[in-house]
N, C-alpha and C positions, 0 to 999 in steps of 0.2 A: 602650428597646432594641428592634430591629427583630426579626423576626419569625424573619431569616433567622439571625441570630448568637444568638437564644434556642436557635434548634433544635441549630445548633454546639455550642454547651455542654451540649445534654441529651445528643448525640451525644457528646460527649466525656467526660462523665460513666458514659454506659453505654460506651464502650471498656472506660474507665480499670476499672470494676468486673469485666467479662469478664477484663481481663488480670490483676487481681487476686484472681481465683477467689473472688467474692463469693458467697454463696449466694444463688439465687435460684431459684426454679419454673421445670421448663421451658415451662410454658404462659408463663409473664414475660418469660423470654428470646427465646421464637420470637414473643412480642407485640410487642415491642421492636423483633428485625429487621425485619419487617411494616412495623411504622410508620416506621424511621430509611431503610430501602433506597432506597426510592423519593424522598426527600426530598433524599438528598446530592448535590450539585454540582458535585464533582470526582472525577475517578475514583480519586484518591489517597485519600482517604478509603474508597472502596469497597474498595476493595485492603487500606485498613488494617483496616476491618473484618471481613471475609472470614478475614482470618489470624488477628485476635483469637479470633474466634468458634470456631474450628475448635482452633486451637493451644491453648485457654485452659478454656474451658468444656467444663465436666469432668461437669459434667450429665448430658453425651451422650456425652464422647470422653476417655476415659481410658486411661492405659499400662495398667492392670490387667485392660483388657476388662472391667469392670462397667458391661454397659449393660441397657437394658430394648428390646427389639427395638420393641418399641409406640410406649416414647415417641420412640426415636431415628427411626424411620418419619415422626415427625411434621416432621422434619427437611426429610425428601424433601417433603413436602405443604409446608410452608414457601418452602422455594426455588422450587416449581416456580409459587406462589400471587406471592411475588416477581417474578420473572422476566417471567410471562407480565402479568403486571400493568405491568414497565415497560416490558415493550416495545408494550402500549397505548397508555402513556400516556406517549411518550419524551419529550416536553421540558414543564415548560421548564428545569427544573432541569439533566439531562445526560441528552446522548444516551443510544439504548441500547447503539449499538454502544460509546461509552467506557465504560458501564458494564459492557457486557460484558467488555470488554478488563481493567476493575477486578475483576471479577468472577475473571479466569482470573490474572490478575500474584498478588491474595490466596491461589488456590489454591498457584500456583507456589510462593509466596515458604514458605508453611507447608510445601512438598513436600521445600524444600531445605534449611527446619530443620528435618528430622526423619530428616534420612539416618541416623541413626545408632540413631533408636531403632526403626525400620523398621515403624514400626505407621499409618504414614499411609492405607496401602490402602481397610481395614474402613473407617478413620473417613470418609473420601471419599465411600464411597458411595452413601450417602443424599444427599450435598449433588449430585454429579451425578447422579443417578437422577434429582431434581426437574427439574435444568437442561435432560437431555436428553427428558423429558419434556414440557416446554414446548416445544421446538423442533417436537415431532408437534402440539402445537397452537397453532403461534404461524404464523399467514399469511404466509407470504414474499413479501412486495410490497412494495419495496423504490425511491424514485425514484432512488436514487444506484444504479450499479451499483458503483461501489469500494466505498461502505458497504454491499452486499450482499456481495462477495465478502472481506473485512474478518470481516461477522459470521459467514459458511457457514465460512471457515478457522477460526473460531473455535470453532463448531461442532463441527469436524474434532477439534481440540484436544480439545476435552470428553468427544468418540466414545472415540478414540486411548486416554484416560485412564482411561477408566472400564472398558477391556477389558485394560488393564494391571493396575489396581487389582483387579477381577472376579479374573483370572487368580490374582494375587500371594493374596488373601485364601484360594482354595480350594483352592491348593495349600502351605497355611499349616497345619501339623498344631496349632497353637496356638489358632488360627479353626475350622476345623475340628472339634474338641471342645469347642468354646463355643454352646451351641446358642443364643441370643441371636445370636451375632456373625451365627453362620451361615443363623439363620432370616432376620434384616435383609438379610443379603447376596442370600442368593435371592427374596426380593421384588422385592430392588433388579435385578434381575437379570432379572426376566422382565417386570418393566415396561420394560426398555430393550433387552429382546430383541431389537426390530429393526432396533438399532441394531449388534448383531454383526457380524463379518465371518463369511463363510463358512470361509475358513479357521480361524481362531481354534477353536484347539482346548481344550475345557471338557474337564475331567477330571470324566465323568461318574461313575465309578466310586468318584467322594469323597462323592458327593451324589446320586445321583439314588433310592436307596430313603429318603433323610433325605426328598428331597422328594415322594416320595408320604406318606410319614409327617408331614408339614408338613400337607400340605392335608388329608387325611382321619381322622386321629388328634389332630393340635394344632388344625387347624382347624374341618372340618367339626362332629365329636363331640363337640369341645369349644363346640361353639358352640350347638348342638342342648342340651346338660346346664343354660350356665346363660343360654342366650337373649340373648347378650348381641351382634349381631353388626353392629351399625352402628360400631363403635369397634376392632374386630381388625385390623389389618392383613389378614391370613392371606384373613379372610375378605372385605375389601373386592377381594382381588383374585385371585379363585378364575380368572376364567378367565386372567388373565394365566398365573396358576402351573400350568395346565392345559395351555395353549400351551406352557409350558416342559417338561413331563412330556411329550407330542407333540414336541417338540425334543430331545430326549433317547433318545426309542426309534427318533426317525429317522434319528438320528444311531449310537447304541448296536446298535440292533438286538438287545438280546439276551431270549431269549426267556424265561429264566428270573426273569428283570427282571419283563417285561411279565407273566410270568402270576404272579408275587410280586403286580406291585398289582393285578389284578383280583381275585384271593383277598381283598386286604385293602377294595375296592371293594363287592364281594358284601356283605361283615362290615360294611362300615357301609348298605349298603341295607338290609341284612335288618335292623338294627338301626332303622333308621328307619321301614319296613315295620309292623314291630310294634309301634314306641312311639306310634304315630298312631292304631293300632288302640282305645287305651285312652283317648288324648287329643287330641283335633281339633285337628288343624294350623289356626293362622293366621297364621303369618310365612310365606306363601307366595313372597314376592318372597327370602326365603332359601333357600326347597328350590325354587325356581327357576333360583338360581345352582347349585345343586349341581348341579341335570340339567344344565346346559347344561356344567360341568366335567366330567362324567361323560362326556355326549355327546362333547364335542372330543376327550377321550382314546381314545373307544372307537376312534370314525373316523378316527383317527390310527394304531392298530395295523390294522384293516380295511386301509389302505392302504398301510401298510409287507407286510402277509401278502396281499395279494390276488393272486390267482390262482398260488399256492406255497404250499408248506408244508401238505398237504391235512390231516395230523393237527391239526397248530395252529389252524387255521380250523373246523374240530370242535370244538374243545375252547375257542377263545375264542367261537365262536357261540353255545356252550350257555352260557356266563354270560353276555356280553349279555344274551338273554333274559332271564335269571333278574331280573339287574340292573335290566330293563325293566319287569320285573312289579312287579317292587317300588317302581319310582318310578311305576308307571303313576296313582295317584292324584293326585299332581304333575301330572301332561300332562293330567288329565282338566281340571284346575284352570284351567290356564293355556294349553290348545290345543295345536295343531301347526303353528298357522298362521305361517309362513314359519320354519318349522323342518324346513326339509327333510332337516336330519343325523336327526335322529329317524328319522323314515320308512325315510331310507335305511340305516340300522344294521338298524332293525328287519327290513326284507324281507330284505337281504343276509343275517341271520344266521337267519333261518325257510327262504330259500330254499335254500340252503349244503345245511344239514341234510338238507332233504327229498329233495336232489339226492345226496348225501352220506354221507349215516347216517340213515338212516329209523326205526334203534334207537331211537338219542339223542332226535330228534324226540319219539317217543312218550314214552319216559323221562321229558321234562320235563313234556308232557302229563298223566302220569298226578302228576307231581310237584305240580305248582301246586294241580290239582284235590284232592289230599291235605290241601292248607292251608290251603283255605278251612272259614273257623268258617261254616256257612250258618242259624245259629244266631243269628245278629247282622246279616242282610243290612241289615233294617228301618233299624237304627240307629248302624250304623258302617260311616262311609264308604268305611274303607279296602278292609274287604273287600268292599262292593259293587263300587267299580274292580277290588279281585281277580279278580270274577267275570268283569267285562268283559271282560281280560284274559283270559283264559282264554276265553272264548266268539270272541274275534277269534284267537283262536290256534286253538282248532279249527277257526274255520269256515277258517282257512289251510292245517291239512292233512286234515282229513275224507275231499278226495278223492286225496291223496296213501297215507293209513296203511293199516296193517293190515285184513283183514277181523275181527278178532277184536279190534283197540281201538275201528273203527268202528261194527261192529256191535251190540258185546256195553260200550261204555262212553260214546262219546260220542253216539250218536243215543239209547239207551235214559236218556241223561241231559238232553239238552236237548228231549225229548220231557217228563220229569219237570217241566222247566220251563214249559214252556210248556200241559202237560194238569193239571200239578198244584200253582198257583202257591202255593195257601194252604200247604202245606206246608213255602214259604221264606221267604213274605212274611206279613206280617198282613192285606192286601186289604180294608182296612175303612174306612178313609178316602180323601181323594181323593188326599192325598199321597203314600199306601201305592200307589196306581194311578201318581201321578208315577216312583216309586222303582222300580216294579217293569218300566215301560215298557222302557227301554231294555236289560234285560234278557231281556224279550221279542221283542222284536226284533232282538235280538242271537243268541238260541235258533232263531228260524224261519228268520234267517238262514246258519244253520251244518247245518240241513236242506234249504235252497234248493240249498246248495253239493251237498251229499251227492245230491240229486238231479240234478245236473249229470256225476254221475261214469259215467251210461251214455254218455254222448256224448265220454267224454273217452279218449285214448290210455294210460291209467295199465293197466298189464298185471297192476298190484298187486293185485287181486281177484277174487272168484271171480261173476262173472256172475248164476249161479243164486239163490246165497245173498241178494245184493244186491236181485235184484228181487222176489224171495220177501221181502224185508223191506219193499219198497215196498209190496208186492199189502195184506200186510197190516195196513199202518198209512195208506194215503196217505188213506182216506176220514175216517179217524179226525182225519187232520190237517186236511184241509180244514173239516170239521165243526168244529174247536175255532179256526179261521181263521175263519170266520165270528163266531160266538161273541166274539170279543177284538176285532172292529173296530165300533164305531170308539173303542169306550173305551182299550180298550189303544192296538192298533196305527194306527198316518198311513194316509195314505189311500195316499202313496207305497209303505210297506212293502206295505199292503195289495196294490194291482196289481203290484206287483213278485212276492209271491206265485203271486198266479192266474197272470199270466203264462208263469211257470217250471210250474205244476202244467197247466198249458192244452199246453205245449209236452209234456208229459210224456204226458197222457191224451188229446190230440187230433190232435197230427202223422198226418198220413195215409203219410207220405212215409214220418218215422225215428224214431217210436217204437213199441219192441217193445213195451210196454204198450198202445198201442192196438191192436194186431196179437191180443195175448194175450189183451187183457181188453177190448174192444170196451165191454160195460157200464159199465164203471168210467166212460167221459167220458159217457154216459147221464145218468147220477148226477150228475155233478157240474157237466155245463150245465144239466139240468133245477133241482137242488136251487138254484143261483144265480139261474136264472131266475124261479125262483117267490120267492124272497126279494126281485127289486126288488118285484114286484107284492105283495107283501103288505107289505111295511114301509112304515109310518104316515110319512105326509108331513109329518106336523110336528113332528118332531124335529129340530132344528137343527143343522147340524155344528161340534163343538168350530171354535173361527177358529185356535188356533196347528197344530192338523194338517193343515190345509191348504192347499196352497199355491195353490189355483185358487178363484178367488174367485166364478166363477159359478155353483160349486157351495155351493146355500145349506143344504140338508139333507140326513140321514145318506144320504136316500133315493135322492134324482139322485146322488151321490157310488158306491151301489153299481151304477146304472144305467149311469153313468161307468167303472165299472171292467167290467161286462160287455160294454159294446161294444168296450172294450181287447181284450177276448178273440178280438172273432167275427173276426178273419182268421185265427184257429186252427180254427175250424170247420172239419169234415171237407166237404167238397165236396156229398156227398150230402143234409147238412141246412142246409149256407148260405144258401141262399134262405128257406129256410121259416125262419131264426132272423132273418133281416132283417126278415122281413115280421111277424114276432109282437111282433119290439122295438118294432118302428115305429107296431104299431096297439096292441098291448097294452098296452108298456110304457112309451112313451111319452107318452100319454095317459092314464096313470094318474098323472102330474103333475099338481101343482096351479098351481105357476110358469110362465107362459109364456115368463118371461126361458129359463128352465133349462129347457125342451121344444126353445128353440129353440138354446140352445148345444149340448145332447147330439145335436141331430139334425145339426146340425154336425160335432160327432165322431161321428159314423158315419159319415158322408160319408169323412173324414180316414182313418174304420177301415177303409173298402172299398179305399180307396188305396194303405194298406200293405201290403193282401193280397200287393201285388205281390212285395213281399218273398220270399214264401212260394210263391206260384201265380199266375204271371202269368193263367192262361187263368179262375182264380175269380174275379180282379178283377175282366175282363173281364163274367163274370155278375151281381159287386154292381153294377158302372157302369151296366150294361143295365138292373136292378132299379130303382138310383137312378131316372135320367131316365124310366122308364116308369110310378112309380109313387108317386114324393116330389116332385120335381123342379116337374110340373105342376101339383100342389093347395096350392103355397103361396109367393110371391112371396118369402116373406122370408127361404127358403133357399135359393132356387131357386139353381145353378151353371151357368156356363156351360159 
């Protein structure tokens, strides 16, 4: 017996058992089509199986609506694993386009025995969800152009069908309180999303709070309880059904909708928020899929409310945030990199506010900071991202708030951090110094900001009070900046520092602290200057903080960061701090490599003076060639 009429008969065997409602597994039956589809030869055959399948097999498709929305899903993965399989591999058994043609005559033929009992709709939709699925990934290159436009009309047919069917099932009060019918239907439905017409009008108002409750109640919650998420439907296709919830409010618009699922949005972050606290996430590729559902919906109401509806945009800003903080352990995970919906939810909803309701702003400030256990930084991860979070949120609006939340809560607490770390951390091992860095750095940088706020247009404060808080902490901070480099803080963080505290105590031009306090930059060029010269040349600089590689120890790395400073030098001691770096301090090296690159950046430092003072440049450049320039070949510039 040949190979080809053996297969006939296994073929004919499994009809004969589908139309006689044989029992069989549905993992049997969708093995079965798998293997017979691509095998048959005529299209009559596909045709007849197609309607067997559908009309007959009761596994899946029953007058009683007794399905399992999971397994019947498996329906759609079926077809679409068919399909897209022969139209790889179309001969040599039959085309694909007569298969296809077999394909749509079986659907027919089952469409028009069943007028009567009018349940064809529901059952359909998995078997087209799969097919028009394929098409999104089936390559249209075609050398016939009749059997291309054969299969695109066919196509059309499939489209046509499944927004007939879609339609009929959700305006079906019987579908409708089947949550089976209705969960399968809306999978099937936002996988083939883009295959809707615009027109096609969905009856949102049967379905769209069922399908926030799909994703974040049947799905999400349930999928976090018993971990189970590589086999859910629901959960294999969070962002499709996300896209659909965005299709729904763009379409809906209704606000009472929208702020319904962000309440229920909140209630499962917060819920997630906290069960991580106790238990360390590591399905991270599943609470990845969440942000990124969470994200498409957020950015989907930002852009139905943007620039309108000023209460709404308050009131959805502050849960984003909230939402944000709560997943922010998730993003510390997995980056932001080419995640630019993140970014832009977040600034939009910080900047809203601060523009907006400077109330609210605070409110949530003081909110997050209420929640953290800082009791647990050491050893639970989540709340250490709490922190984060919160340290990127104030140093956001520092220079925007209050004088009485900036003064009296968030400088007098990230100064706590930063003067009094044993306090949060344990500081005892080197890991303890890993865990607490970026913490750190995240502290000095939400008082970088805050010192930025003389220079800035914010009408929000009171002058006096503000620099009466600088006079009396800025030595203290310098001092404990010193202190924490190069263990704690990069070398990055580090001159990013000085620089801000140089513009602050040295400007001749526009800072009223030098004006006020003349001494103050005394102190704090002298105190730096004497620390290159005395810091021990053989100490090595950690290699991952820094990113300049000719910088080999602690030492030339703080001589690097003082000559960063000297075009902030006041005019009347520039020359004299050229001429003491140059003999002092940089001959108090031991490396010639690193004498001769920092004498390099000085050179570069006198150049940007210009930035600052054209006519001081003027005086380094004079310095330079008169007194560097001459005694040594191997810096010399032209």
């Amino acid at each position: 017996m040949s190979q080809g009429i053996q297969i006939q008969k296994e073929l004919d065997l499994f009809v004969n058992s589908l139309a006689s409602k044989a029992i069989a597994t549905p993992k049997q039956t969708l093995s079965n089509l798998s293997y017979f589809y691509p095998l048959i030869k005529n299209q009559r055959n596909v045709e007849l199986l197609t309607f067997t399948f559908i009309k007959y097999c009761s596994v899946f498709f029953n007058d009683n609506k007794l399905i399992n929305s999971k397994v019947n899903y498996s329906v759609l993965e079926c077809f679409n694993y068919i399909v897209i399989s022969k139209f790889r591999i179309s001969q040599p058994h039959l085309s694909f386009k007569d298969f296809y043609k077999g394909l749509q005559a079986g659907i027919l033929n089952y469409i028009n025995s069943d007028r009567g009992g009018g349940n064809y709709h529901w059952k359909l939709l998995p078997v087209l969800s799969g097919i028009l699925l394929s098409i999104d990934q089936r390559d249209n290159f075609f050398n016939n152009i009749a059997i291309e436009r054969d299969i695109l009309k066919t196509d059309t047919y499939f489209i046509n069908l499944f927004q007939t069917c879609i339609l009929k099932t959700l305006n079906d009060p019987s579908c409708l309180q089947n949550f089976e019918i209705l969960s399968l239907s809306l999978i099937c439905l936002s996988i083939s999303l883009s295959h809707i017409r615009a027109n096609v009008n969905l009856p949102f108002d049967h379905f769209e709070n069922f399908l926030v409750d799909l994703v974040f109640e049947n799905g999400i919650v349930n999928g976090l309880l018993k971990n189970k998420q590589d086999d859910d439907p629901i959960l294999k296709n969070l962002s499709n059904l996300a896209l659909l919830i965005e299709y729904c409010f763009e379409k809906n618009k209704n606000f009472n909708d929208i702020d319904l699922t962000l309440n229920k949005i909140t209630s499962v972050t917060n819920n997630i928020n906290s069960v991580y606290k106790s238990d360390k996430p590591t399905n991270y590729q599943f609470l990845k899929k969440i942000v990124f559902t969470v994200v498409i919906i957020f950015q989907s109401i930002i852009n139905i409310f943007s620039h309108k509806h000023k209460f709404l945009q308050i009131q959805f800003s502050r849960k984003f945030l909230i939402n944000l903080y709560n997943l922010n352990f998730v993003i510390d995970e997995i980056g932001t990199g080419g995640f630019s919906s993140y970014n832009f939810i977040y600034h939009h909803s910080i900047g809203y506010l601060i523009s907006n309701d400077l109330n609210t702003a605070e409110i949530i400030c003081k909110t997050l900071l209420s929640g953290i256990n800082f009791n647990a930084l050491n050893d639970n991860h989540v709340e250490l991202e709490n922190l984060k979070f919160l340290l990127i949120y104030m140093e956001n609006i520092v220079g925007s708030c209050s004088d009485e939340l900036r003064l009296d809560l968030i400088l007098p607490f990230v100064f706590d951090l930063i003067n009094n770390s044993r306090n949060f951390f344990r500081m005892q091992t080197e890991n303890d110094l890993i865990i607490y860095k970026p913490i750190a750095e995240g502290s000095h940088s939400v008082f970088l900001k805050f010192l930025g706020i003389l220079n800035s247009n914010n009408n929000n404060f009171n002058i006096d009070a503000n620099l009466n808080y600088i006079r009396l902490n800025i030595l203290g901070y310098f001092d404990q900046l010193l202190r924490q480099f190069p263990k704690i803080l990069s070398l990055d963080q580090f001159i990013t520092s000085l620089t801000k505290l140089s513009t602050l105590l040295m400007d001749e031009m526009n800072s009223v602290i030098y004006f006020q306090n003349p001494g103050y930059y005394k102190i704090f060029i002298n105190t730096l200057f004497d620390k290159c010269i005395s810091y021990d040349d053989n100490e090595f600089l950690s290699t991952p903080d820094n990113n300049i590689p000719q910088l080999k120890t602690t030492k030339s790395a703080l001589i690097f960061s003082f000559i960063n400073i000297i075009p902030f030098i006041p005019t009347s001691d520039f020359l004299y701090y050229l001429k003491i770096t140059a003999n002092n301090v940089l001959s108090s090296l031991k490396s010639k490599d690193e004498r001769i690159f920092l004498t390099n950046s000085m050179f570069d430092a006198i150049l940007d003076v210009n930035k600052i003072d054209s006519q001081k440049e003027n005086l380094g450049i004079q310095w330079w060639y008169s007194n560097i320039n001459n005694d040594n070949n191997e810096i010399a510039k032209l």
